[in-house]
C-alpha positions as CSV (number, residue, x, y, z in Angstrom):
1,X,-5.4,73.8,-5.5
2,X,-6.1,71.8,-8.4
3,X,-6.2,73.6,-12.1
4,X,-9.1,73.5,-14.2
5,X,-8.3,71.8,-17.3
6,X,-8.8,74.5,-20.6
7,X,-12.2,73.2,-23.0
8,X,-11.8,73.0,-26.2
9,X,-13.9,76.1,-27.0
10,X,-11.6,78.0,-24.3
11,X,-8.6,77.2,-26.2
12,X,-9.9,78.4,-29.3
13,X,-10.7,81.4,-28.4
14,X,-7.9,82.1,-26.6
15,X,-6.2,81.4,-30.0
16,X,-8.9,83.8,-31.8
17,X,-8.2,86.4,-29.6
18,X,-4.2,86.9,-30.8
19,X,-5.5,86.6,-34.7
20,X,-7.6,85.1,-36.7
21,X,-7.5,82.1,-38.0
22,X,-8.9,79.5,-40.0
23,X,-11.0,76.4,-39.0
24,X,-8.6,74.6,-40.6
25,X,-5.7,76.1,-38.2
26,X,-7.8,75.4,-35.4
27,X,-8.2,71.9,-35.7
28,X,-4.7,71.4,-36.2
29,X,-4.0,73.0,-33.4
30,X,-6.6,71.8,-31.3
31,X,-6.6,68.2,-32.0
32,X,-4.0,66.7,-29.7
33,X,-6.4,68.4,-27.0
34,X,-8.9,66.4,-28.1
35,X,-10.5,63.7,-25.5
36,X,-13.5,62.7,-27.5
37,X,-14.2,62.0,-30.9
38,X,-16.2,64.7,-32.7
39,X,-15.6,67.2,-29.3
40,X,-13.5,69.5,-31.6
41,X,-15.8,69.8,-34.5
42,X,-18.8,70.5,-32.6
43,X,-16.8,73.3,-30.4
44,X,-15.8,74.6,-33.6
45,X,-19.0,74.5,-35.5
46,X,-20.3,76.4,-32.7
47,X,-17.8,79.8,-32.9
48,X,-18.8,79.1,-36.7
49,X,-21.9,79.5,-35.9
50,X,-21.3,82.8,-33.5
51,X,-18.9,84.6,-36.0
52,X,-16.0,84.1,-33.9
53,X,-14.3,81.8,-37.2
54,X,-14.6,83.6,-40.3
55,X,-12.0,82.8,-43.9
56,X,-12.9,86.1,-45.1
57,X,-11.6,87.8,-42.3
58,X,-8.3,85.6,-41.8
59,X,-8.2,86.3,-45.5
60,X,-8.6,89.6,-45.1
61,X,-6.2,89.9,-42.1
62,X,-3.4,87.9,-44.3
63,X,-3.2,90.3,-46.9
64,X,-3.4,93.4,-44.8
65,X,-0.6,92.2,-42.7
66,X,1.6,91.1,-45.2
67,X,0.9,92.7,-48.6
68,X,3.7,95.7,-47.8
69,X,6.6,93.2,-47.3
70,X,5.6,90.2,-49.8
71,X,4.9,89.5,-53.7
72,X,1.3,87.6,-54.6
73,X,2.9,84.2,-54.8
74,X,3.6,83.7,-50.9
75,X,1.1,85.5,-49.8
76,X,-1.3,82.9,-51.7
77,X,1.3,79.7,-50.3
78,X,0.6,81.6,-46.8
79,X,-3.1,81.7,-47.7
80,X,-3.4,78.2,-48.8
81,X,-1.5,76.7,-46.2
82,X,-4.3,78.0,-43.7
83,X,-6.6,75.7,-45.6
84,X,-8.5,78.2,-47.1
85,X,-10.9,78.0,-50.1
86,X,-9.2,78.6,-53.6
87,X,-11.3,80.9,-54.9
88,X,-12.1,83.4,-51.9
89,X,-8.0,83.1,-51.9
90,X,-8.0,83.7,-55.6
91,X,-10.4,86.9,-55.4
92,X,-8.7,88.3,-52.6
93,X,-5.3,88.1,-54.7
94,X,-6.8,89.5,-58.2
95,X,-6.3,93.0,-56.2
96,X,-2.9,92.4,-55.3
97,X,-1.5,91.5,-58.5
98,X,-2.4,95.2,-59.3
99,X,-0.1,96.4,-57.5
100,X,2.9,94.0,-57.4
101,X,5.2,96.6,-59.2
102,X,4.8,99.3,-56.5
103,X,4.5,97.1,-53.9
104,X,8.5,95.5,-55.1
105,X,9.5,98.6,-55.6
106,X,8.6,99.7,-52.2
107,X,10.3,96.5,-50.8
108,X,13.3,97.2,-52.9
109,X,13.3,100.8,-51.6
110,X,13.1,99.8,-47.8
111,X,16.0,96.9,-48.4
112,X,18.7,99.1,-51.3
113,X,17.7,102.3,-51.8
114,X,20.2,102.4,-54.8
115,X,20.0,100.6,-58.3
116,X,23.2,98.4,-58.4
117,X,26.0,98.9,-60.2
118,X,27.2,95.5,-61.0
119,X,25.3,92.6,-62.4
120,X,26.3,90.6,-59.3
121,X,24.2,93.1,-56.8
122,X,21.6,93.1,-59.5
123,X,21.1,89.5,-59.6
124,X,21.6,89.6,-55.5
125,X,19.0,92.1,-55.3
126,X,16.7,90.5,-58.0
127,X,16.7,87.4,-55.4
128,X,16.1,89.2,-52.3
129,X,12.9,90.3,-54.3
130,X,12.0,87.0,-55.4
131,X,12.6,85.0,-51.9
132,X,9.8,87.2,-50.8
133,X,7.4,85.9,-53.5
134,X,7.2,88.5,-55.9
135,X,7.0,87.5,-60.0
136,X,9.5,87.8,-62.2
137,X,7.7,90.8,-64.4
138,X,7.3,92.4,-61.3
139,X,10.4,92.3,-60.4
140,X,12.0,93.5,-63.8
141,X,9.8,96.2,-63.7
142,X,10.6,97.3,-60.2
143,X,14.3,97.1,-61.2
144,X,13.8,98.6,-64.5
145,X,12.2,102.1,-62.6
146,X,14.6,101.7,-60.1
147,X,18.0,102.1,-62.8
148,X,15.2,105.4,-64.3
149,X,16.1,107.4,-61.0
């Protein structure tokens, strides 16, 4: 019995239905599927058109998912790189930078537990903090209440 080859559309939603994502991430992902020129777009502008694509929500998802484990810079590298527009992804971070401190501290909390006693495991812990995107001010803050305890 022969299989019936996936549309475009299909495919899409299949990938919408695991997480959002952005138009931009679907064409990416969907081009080599592509037979005919234009196919893709026209799929896409129609789940545009239906809701089923939406940057505020992948925006949204982005920074519910990862805001506990990750400083504003890579959530807004992870944002970009979904090909999202600068200043929804700019708005949606204005929030977050509120709450960097807390949120390294947390992090820092969940990795150490303990304020180090060396300036070897400071610096090591400083860079954990800093691989996962969080600024430099945050950071020294974090570490700074952290030493208070």
């Amino acid at each position: 019995m022969a299989t019936v080859p996936i549309s475009l559309k299909g495919r899409a939603l299949r990938l919408l239905s695991t997480r959002e994502h952005s138009r931009v991430e679907l064409e990416r992902k969907l081009s080599p599927f592509e037979e005919v020129p234009g196919e893709l777009a026209k799929a896409l502008d129609e789940l545009n058109l239906k809701g089923f694509i939406s940057d505020q929500r992948v925006i949204e998802s982005v920074v519910h998912r990862r805001a506990a484990k990750l400083g504003v810079s890579r959530i807004k590298q992870e944002l970009q790189s979904k090909g999202l527009d600068h200043e929804a992804v700019g708005e949606a971070l204005a929030g977050l930078k509120d709450t960097e401190v807390a949120r390294a501290r947390e992090v820092w909390q969940r990795k150490f537990g303990e304020p180090a006693l060396d300036a070897k495991e400071s610096a090591k812990q400083m860079r954990f903090l800093a691989s996962r995107g969080f600024s430099g001010e945050a950071i020294r803050k974090a570490m700074a209440v952290a030493s208070d305890d």
